[in-house]
C-alpha positions as CSV (number, residue, x, y, z in Angstrom):
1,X,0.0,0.0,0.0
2,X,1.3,3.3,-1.3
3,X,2.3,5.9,1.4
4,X,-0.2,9.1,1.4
5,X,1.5,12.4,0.8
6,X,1.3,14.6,3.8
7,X,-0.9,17.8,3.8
8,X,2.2,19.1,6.5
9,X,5.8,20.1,5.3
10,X,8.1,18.1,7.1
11,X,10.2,21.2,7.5
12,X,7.1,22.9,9.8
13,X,6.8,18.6,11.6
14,X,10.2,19.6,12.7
15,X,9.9,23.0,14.0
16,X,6.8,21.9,16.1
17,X,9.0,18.7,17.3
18,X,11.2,21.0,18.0
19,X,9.2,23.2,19.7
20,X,8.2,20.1,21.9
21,X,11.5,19.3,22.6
22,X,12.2,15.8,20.9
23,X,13.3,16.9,17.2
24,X,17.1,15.3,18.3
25,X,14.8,11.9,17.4
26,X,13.6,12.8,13.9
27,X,16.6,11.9,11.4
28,X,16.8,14.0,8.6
29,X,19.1,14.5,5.4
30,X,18.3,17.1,2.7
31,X,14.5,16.7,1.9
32,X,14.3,13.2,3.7
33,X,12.9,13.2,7.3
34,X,12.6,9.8,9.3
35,X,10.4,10.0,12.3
36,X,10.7,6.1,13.3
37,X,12.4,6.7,16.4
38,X,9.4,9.1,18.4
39,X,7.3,7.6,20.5
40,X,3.4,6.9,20.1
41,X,3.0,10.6,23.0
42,X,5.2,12.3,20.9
43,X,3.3,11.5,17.8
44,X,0.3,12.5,19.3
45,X,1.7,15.7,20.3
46,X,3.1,16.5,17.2
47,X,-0.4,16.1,15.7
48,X,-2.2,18.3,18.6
49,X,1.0,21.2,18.1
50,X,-0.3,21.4,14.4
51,X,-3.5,21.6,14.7
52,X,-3.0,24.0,17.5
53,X,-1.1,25.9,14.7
54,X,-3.5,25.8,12.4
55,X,-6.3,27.1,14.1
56,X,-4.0,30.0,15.4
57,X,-3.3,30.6,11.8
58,X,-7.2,30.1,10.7
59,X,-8.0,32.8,13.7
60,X,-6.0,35.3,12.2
61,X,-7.5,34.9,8.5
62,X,-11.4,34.9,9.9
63,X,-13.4,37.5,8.2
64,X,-15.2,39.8,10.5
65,X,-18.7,39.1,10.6
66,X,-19.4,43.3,11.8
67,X,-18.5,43.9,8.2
68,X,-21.2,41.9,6.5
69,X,-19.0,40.1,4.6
């Protein structure tokens, strides 16, 4: 079975792992990133970091609705 493409740059994957404090566990070489050695948590909390930054990023593009449009 064929690997999905991600949505998510690996490039912003590593910042938030970084963020969190365990990007010294993602391997990466040029374009290539290897995330084999974080645990199941850190997973998770890579997932909840992004979508923390997308909706920070969403809030900030929101029309206002006082405007009418």
């Amino acid at each position: 079975m064929a690997r999905r493409r991600s949505i998510v740059s690996d490039a912003v994957k590593y910042e938030i792992a970084k963020e969190l404090g365990f990007a010294d566990k993602i391997h990466h070489e040029g374009d290539s990133y290897d995330y084999g050695n974080i645990t199941t948590r850190e997973a998770g909390l890579l997932v909840r970091g992004l979508i923390e930054k997308a909706e920070e990023l969403l809030s900030h593009h929101v029309p206002n609705e006082e405007g009418g449009h």
